[in-house]
N, CA, C and O atoms as a GROMACS GRO file, in nm:
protein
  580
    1UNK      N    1  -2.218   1.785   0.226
    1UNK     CA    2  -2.136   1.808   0.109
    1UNK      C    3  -2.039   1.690   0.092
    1UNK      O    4  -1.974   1.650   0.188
    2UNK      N    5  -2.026   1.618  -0.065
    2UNK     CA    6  -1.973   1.518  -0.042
    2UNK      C    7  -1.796   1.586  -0.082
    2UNK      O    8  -1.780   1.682  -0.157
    3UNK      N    9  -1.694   1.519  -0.022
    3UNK     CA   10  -1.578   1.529  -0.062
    3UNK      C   11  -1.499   1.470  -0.208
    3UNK      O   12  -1.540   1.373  -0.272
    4UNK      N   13  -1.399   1.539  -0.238
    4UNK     CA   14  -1.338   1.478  -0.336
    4UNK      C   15  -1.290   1.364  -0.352
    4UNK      O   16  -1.208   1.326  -0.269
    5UNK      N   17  -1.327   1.274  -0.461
    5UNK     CA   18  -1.207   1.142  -0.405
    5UNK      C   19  -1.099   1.196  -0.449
    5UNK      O   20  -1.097   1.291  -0.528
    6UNK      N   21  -0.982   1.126  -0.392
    6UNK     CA   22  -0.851   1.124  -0.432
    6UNK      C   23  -0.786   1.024  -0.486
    6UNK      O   24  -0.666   1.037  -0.511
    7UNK      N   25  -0.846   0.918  -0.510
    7UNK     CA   26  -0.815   0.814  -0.600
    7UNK      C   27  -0.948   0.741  -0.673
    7UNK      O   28  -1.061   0.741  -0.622
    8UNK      N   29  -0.925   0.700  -0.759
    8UNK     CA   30  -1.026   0.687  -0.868
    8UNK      C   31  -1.032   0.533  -0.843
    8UNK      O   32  -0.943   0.489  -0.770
    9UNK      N   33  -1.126   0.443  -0.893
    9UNK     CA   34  -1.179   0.286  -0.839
    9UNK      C   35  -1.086   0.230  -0.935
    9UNK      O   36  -1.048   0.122  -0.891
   10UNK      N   37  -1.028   0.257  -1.059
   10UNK     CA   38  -0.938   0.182  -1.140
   10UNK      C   39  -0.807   0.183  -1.096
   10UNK      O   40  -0.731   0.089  -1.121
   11UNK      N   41  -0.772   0.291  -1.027
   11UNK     CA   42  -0.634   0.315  -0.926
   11UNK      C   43  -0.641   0.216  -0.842
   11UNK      O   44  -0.545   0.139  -0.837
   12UNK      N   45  -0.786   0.191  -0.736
   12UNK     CA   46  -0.764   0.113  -0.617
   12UNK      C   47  -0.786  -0.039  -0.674
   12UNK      O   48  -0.725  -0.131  -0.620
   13UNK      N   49  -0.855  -0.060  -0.760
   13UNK     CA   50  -0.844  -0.224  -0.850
   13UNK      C   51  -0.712  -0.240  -0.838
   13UNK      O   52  -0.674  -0.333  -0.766
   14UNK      N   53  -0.578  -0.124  -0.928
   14UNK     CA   54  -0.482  -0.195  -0.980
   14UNK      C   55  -0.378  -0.223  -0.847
   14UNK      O   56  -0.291  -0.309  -0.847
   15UNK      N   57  -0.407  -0.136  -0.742
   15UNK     CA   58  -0.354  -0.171  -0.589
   15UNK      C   59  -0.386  -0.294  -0.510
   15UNK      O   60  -0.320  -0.365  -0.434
   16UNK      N   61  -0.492  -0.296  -0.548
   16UNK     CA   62  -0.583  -0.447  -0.490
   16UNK      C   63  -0.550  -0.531  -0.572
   16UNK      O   64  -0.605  -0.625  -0.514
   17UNK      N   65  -0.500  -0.583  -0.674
   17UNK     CA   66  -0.487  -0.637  -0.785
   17UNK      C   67  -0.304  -0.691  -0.777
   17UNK      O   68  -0.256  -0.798  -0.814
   18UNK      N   69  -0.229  -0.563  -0.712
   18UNK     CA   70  -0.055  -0.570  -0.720
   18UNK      C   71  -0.047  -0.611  -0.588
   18UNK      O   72   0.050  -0.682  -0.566
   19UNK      N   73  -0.125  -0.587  -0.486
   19UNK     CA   74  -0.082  -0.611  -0.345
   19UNK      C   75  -0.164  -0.766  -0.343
   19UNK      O   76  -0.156  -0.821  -0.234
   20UNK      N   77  -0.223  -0.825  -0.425
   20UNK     CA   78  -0.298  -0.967  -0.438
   20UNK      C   79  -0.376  -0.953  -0.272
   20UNK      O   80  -0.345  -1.009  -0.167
   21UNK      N   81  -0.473  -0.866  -0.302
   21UNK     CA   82  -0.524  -0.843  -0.171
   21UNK      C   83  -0.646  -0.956  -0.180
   21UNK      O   84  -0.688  -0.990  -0.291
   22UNK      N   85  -0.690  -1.000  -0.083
   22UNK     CA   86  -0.832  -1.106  -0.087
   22UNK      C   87  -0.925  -1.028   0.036
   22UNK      O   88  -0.886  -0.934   0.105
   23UNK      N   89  -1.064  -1.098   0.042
   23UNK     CA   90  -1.147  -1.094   0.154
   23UNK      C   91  -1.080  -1.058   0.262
   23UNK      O   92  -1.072  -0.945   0.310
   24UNK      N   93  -1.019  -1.188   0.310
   24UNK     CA   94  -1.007  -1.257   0.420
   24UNK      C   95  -0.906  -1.165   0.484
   24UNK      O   96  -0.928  -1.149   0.604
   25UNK      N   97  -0.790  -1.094   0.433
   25UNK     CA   98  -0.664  -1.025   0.421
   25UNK      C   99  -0.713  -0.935   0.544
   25UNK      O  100  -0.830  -0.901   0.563
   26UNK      N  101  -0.597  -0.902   0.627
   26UNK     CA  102  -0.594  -0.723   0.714
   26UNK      C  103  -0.553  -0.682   0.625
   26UNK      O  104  -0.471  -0.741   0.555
   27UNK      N  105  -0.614  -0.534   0.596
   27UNK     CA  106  -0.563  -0.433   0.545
   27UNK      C  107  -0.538  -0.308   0.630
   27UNK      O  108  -0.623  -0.279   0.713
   28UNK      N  109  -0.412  -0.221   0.614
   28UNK     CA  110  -0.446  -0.118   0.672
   28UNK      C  111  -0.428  -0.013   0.541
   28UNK      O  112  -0.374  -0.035   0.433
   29UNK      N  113  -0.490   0.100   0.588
   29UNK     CA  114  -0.518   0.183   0.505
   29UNK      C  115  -0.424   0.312   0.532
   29UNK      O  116  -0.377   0.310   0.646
   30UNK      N  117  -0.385   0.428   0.450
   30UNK     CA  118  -0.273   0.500   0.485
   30UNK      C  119  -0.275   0.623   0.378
   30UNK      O  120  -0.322   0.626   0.264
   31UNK      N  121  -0.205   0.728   0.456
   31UNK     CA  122  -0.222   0.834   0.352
   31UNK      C  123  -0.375   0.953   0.280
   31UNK      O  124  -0.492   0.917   0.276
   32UNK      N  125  -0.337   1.053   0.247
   32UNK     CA  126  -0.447   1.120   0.234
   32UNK      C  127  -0.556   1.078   0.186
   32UNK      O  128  -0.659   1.132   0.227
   33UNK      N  129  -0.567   0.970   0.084
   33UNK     CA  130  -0.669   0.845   0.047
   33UNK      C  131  -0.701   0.796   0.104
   33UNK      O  132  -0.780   0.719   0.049
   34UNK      N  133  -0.688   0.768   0.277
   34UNK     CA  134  -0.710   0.638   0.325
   34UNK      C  135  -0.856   0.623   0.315
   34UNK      O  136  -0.914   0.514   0.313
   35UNK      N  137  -0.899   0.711   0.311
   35UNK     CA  138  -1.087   0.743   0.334
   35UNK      C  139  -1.113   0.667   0.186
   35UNK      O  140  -1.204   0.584   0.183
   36UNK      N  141  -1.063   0.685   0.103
   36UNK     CA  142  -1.123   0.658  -0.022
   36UNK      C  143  -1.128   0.474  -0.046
   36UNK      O  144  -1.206   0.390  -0.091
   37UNK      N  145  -0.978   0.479   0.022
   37UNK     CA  146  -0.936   0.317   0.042
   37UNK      C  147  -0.997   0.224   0.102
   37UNK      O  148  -1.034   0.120   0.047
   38UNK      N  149  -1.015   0.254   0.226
   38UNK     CA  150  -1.121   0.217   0.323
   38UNK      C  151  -1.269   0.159   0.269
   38UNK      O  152  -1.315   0.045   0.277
   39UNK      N  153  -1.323   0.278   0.211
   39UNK     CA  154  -1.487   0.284   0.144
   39UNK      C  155  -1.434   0.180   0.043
   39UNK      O  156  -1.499   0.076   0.051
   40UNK      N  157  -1.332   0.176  -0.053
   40UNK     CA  158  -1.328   0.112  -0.149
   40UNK      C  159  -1.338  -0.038  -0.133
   40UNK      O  160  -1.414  -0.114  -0.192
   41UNK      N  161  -1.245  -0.067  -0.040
   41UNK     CA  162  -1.227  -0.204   0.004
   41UNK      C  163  -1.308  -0.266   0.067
   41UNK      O  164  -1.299  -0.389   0.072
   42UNK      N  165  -1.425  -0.186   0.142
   42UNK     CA  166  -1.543  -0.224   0.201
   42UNK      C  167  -1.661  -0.268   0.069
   42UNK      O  168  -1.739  -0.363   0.076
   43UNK      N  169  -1.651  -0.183  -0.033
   43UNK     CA  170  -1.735  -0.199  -0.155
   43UNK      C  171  -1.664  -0.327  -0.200
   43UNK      O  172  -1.762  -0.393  -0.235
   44UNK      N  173  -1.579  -0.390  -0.218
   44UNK     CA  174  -1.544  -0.502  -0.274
   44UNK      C  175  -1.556  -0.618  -0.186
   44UNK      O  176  -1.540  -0.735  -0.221
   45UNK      N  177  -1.587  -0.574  -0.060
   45UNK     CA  178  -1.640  -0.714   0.029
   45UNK      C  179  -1.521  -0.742   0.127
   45UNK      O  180  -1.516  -0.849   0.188
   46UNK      N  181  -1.405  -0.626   0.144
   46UNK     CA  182  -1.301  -0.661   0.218
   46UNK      C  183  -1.335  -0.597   0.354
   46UNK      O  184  -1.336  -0.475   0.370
   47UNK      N  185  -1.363  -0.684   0.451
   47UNK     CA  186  -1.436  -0.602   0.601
   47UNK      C  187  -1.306  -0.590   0.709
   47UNK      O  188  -1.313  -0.516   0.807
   48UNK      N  189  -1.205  -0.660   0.683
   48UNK     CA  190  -1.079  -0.609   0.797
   48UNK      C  191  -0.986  -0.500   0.752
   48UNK      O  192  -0.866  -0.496   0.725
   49UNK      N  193  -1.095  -0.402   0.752
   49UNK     CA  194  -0.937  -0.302   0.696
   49UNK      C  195  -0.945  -0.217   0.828
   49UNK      O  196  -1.032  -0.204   0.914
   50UNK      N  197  -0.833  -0.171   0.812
   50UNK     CA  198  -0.812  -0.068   0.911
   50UNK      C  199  -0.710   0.109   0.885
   50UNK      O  200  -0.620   0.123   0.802
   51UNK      N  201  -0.739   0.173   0.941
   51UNK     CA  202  -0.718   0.301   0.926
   51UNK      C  203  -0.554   0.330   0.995
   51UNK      O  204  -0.541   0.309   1.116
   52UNK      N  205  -0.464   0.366   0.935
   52UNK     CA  206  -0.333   0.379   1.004
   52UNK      C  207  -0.369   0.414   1.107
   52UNK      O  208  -0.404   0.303   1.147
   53UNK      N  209  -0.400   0.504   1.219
   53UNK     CA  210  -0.433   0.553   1.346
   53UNK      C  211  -0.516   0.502   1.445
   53UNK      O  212  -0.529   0.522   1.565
   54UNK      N  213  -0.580   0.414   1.342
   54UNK     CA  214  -0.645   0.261   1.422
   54UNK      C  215  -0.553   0.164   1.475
   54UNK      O  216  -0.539   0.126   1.591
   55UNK      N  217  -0.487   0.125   1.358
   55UNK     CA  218  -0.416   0.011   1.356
   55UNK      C  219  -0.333   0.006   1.486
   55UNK      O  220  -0.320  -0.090   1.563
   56UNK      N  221  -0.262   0.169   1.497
   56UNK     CA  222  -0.143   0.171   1.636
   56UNK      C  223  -0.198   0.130   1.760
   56UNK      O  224  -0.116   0.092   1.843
   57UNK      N  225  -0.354   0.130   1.802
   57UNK     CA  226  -0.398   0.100   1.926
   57UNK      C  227  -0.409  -0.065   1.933
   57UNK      O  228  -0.405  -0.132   2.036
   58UNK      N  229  -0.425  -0.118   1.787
   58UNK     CA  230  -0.392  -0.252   1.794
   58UNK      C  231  -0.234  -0.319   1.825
   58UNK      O  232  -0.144  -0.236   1.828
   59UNK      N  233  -0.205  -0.430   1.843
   59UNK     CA  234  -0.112  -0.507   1.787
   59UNK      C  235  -0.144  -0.615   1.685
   59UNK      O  236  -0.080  -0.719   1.671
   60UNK      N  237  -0.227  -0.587   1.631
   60UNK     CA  238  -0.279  -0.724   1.538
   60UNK      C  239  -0.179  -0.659   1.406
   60UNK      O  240  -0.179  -0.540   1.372
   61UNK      N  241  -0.094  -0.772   1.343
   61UNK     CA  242  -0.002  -0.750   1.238
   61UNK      C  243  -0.103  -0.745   1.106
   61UNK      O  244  -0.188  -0.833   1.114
   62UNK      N  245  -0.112  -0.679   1.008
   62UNK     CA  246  -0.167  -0.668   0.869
   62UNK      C  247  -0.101  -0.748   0.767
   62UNK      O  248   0.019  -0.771   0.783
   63UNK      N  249  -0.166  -0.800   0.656
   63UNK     CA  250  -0.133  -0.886   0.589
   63UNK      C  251  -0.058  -0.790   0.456
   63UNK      O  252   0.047  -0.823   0.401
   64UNK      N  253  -0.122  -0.695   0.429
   64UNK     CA  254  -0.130  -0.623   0.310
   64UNK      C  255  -0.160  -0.401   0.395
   64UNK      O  256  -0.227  -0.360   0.490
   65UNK      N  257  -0.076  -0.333   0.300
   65UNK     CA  258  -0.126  -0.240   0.301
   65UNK      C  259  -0.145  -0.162   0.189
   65UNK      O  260  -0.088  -0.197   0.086
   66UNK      N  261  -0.225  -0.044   0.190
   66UNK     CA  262  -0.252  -0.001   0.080
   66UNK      C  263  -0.209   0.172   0.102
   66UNK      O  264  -0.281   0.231   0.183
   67UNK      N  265  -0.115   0.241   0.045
   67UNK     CA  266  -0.120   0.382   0.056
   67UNK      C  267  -0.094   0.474  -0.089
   67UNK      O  268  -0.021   0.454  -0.186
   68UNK      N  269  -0.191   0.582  -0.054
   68UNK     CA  270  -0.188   0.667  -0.137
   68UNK      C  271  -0.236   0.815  -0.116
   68UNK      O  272  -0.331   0.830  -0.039
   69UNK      N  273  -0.192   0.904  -0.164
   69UNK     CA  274  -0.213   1.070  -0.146
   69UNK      C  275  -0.082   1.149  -0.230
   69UNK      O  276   0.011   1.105  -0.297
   70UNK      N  277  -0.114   1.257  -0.198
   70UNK     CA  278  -0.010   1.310  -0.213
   70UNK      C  279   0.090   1.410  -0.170
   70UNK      O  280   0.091   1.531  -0.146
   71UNK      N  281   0.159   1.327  -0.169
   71UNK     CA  282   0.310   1.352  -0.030
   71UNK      C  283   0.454   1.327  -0.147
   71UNK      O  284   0.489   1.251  -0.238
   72UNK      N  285   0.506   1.454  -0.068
   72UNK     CA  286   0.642   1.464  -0.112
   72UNK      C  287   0.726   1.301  -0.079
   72UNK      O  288   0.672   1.204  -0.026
   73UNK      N  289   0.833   1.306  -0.117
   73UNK     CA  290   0.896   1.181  -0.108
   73UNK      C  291   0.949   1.122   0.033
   73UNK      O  292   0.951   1.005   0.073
   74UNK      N  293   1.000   1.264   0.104
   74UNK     CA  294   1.012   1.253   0.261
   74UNK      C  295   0.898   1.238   0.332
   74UNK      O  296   0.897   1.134   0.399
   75UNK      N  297   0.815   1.296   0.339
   75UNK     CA  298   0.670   1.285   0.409
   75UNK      C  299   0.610   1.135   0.372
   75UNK      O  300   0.549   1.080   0.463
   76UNK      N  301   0.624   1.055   0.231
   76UNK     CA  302   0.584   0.951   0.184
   76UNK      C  303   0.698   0.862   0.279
   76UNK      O  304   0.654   0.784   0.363
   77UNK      N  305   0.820   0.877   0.265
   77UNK     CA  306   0.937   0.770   0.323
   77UNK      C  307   0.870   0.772   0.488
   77UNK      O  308   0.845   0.668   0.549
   78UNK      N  309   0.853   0.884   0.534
   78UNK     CA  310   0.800   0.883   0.688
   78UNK      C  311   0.659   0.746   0.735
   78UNK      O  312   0.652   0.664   0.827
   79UNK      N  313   0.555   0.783   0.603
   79UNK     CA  314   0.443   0.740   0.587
   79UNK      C  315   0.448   0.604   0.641
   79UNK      O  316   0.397   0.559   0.743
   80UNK      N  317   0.538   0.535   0.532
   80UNK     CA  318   0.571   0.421   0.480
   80UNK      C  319   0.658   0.384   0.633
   80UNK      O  320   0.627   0.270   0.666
   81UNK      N  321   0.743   0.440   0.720
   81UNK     CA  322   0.785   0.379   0.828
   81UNK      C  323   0.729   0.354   0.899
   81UNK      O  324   0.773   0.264   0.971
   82UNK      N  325   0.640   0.391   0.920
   82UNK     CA  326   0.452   0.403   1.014
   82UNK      C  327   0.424   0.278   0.956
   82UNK      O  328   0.431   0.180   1.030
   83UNK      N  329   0.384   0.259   0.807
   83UNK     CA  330   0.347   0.151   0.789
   83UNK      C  331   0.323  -0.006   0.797
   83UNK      O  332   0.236  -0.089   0.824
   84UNK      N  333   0.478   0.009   0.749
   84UNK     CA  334   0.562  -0.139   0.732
   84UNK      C  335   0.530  -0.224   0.870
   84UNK      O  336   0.510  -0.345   0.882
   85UNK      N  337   0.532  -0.093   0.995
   85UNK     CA  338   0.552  -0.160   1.142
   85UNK      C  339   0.460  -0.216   1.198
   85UNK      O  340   0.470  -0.259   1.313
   86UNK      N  341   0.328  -0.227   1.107
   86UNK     CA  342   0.168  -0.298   1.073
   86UNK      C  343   0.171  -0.382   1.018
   86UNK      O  344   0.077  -0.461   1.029
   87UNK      N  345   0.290  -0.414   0.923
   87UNK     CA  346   0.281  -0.543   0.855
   87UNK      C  347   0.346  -0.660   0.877
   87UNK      O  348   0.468  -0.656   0.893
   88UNK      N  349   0.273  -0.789   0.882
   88UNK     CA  350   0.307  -0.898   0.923
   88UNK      C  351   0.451  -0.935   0.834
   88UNK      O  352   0.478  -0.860   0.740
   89UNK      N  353   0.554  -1.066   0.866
   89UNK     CA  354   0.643  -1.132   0.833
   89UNK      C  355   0.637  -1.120   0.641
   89UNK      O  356   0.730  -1.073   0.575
   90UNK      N  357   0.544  -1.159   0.598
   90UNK     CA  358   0.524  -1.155   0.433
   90UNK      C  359   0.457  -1.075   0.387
   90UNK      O  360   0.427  -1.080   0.267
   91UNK      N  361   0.398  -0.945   0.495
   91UNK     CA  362   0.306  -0.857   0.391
   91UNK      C  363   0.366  -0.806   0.322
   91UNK      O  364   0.488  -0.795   0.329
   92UNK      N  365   0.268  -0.746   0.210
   92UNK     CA  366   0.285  -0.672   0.064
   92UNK      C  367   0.229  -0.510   0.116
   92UNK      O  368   0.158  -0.476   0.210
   93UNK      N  369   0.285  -0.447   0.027
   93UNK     CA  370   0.254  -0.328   0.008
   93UNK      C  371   0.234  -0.277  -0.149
   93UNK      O  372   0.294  -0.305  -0.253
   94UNK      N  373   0.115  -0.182  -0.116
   94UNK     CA  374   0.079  -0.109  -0.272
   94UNK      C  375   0.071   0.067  -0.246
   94UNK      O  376  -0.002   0.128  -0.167
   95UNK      N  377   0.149   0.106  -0.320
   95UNK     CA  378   0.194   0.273  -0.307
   95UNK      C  379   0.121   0.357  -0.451
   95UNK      O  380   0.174   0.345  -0.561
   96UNK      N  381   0.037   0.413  -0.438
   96UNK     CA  382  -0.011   0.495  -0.514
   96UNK      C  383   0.106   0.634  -0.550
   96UNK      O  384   0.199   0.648  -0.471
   97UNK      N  385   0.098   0.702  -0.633
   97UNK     CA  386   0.200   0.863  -0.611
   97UNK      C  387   0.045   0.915  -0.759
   97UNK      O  388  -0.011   0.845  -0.843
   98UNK      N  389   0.030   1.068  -0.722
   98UNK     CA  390  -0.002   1.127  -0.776
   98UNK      C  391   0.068   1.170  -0.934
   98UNK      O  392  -0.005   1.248  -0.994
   99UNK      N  393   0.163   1.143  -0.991
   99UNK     CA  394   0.253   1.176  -1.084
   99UNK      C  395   0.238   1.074  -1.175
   99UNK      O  396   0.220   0.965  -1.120
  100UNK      N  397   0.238   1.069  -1.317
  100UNK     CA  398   0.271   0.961  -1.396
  100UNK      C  399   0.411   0.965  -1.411
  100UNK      O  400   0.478   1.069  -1.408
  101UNK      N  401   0.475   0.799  -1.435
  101UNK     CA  402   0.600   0.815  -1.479
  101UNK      C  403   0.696   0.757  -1.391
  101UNK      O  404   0.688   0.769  -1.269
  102UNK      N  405   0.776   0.703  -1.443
  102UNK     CA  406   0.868   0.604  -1.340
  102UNK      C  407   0.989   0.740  -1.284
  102UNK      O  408   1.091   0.713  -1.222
  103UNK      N  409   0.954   0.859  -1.318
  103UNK     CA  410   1.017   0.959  -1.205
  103UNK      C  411   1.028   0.961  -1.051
  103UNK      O  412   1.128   0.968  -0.979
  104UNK      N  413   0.885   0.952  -1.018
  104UNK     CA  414   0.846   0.908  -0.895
  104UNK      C  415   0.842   0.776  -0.872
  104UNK      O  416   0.872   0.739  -0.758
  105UNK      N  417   0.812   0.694  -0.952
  105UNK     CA  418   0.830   0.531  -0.899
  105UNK      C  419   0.938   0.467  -0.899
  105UNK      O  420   0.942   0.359  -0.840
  106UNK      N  421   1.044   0.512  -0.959
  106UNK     CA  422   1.204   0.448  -0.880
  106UNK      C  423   1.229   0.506  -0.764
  106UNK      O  424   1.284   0.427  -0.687
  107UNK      N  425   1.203   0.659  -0.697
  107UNK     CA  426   1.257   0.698  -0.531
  107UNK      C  427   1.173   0.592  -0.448
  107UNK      O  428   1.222   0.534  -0.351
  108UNK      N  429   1.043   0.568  -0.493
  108UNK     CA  430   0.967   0.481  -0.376
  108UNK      C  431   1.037   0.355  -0.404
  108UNK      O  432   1.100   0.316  -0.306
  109UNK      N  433   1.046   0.290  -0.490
  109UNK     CA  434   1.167   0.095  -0.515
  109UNK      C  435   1.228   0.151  -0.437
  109UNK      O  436   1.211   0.074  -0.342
  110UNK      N  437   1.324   0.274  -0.378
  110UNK     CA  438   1.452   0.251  -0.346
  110UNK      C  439   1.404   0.281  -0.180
  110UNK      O  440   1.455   0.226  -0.082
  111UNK      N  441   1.311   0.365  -0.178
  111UNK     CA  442   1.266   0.352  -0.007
  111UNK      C  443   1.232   0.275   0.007
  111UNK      O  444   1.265   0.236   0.119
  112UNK      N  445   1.149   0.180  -0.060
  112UNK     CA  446   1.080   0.010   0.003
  112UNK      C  447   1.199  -0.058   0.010
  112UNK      O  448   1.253  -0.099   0.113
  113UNK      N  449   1.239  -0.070  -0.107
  113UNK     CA  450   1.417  -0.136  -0.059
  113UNK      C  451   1.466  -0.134   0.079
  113UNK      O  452   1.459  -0.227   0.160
  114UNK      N  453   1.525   0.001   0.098
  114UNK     CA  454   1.568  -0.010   0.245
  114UNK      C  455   1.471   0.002   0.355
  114UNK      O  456   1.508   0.060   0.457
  115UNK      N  457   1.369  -0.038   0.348
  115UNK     CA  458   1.286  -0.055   0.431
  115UNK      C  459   1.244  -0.244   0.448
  115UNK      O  460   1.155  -0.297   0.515
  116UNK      N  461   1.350  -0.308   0.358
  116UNK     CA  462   1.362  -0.430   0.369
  116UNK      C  463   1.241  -0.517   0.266
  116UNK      O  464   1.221  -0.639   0.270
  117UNK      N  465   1.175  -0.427   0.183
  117UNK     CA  466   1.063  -0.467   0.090
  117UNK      C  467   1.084  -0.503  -0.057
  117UNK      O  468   1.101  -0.400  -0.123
  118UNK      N  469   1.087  -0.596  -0.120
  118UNK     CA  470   1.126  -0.622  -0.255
  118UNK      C  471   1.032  -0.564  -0.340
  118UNK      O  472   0.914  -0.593  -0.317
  119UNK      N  473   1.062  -0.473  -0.454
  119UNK     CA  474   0.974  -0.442  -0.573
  119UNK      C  475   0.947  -0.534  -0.660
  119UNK      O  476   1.025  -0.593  -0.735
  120UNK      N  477   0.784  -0.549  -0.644
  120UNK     CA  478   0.754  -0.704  -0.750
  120UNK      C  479   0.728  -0.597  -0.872
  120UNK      O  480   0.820  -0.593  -0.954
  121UNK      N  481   0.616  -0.509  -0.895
  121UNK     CA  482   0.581  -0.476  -0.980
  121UNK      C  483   0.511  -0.327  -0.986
  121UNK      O  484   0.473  -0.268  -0.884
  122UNK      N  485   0.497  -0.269  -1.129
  122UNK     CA  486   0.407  -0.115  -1.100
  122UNK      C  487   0.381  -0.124  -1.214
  122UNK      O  488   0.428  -0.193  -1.304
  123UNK      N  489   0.266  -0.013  -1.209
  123UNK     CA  490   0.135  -0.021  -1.330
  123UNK      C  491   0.145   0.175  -1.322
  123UNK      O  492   0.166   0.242  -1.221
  124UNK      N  493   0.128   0.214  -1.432
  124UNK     CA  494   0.089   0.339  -1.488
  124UNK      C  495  -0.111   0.350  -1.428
  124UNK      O  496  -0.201   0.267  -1.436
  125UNK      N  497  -0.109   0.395  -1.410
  125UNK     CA  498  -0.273   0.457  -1.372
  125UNK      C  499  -0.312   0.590  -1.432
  125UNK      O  500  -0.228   0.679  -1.443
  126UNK      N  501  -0.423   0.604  -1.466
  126UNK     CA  502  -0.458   0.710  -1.538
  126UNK      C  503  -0.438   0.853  -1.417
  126UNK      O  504  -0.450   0.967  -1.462
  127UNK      N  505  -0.419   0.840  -1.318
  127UNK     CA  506  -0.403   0.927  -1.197
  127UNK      C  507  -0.249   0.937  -1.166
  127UNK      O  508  -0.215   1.032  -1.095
  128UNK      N  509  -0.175   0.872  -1.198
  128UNK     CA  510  -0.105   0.853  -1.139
  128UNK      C  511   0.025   0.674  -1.142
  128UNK      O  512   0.008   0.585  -1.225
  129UNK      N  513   0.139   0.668  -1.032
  129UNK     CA  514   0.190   0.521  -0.992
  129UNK      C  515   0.158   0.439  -0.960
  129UNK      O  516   0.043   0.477  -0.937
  130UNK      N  517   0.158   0.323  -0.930
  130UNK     CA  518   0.152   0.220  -0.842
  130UNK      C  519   0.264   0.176  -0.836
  130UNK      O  520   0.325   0.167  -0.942
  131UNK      N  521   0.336   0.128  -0.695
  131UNK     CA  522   0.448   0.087  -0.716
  131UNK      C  523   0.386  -0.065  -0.627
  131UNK      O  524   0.291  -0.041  -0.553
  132UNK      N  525   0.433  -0.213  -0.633
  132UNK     CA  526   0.388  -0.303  -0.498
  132UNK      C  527   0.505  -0.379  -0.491
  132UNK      O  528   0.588  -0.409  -0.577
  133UNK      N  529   0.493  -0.411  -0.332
  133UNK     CA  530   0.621  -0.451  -0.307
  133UNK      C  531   0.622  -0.575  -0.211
  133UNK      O  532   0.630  -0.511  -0.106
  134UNK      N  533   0.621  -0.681  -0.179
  134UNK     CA  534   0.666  -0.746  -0.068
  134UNK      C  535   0.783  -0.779   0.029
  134UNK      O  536   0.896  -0.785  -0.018
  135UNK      N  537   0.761  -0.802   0.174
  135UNK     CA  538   0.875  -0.841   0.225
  135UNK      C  539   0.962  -0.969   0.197
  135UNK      O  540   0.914  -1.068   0.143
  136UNK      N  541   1.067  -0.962   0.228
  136UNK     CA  542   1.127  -1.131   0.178
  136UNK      C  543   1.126  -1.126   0.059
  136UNK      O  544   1.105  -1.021  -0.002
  137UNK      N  545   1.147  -1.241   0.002
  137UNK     CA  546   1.152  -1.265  -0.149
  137UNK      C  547   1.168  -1.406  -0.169
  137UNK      O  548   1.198  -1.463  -0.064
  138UNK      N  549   1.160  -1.470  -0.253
  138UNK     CA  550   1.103  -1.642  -0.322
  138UNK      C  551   1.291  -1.709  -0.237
  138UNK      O  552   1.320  -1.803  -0.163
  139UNK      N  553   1.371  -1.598  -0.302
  139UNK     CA  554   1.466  -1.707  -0.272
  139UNK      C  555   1.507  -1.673  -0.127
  139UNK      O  556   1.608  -1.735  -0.095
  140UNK      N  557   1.452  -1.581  -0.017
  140UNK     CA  558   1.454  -1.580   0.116
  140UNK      C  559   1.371  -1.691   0.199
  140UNK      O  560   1.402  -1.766   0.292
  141UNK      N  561   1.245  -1.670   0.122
  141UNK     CA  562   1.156  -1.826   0.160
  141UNK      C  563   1.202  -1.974   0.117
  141UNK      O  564   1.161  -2.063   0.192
  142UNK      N  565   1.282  -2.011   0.005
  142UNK     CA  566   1.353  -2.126   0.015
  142UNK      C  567   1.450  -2.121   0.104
  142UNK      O  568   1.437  -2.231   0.157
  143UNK      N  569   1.554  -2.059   0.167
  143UNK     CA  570   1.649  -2.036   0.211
  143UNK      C  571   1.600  -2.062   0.392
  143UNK      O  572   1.677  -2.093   0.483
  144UNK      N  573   1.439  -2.036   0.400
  144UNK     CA  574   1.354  -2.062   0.503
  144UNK      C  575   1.341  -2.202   0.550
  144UNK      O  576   1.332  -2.252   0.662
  145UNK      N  577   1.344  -2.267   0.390
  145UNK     CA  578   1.242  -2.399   0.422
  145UNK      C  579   1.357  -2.500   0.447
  145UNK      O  580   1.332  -2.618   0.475
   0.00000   0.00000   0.00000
């Protein structure tokens, strides 16, 4: 019996698309979607992804992550602390939410925020948010160089 997806391939484009994910990229995968994420990113030719519960037996840092399901805002803020701690010095993150509407996509800006992640950008999805975010920011990396 096949299962439901929980995110639709135009959802995971516009995630793959905000998180500027490539081939070559770690991904880890996260959230009640991760199954969907996973398969997805494998269909587009991306072969390093990995499964949040994978990832912890590694130490290999991720370049990019991708999460989505649907989770209250605490259970999502929890998610997302799990996450981040996978991602390398400049990774990006892409946050799906089940809800249309920048209702739900300003509480997640303000948890990536203090989770030290800058909000680049978000897209409406026919399912749902996208919120994506990176660590650092342009004028933290001059301030680098």
């Amino acid at each position: 019996m096949l299962t439901p997806r929980l995110i639709s391939e135009p959802t995971l484009d516009a995630m793959v698309e905000l998180a500027q994910i490539g081939k070559s990229h770690r991904v880890v995968a996260a959230g009640a979607a991760s199954l969907d994420i996973h398969r997805g990113l494998y269909r587009r030719g991306c072969v390093r992804v990995t499964a949040l519960a994978d990832s912890a037996a590694s130490r290999i840092q991720h370049d990019a992550a991708l999460v989505a399901g649907q989770h209250s805002i605490g259970a999502l803020e929890a998610l997302l602390v799990c996450v981040v701690s996978r991602l390398c010095a400049q990774g990006a993150i892409a946050v799906w939410v089940d809800s249309i509407g920048g209702q739900r996509g300003k509480p997640i800006q303000l948890v990536l925020d203090r989770l030290a992640f800058h909000s680049q950008c978000g897209a409406k999805c026919e399912t749902g948010f996208v919120v994506a975010a990176r660590r650092g920011s342009c004028s933290d990396r001059a301030l680098a160089a």
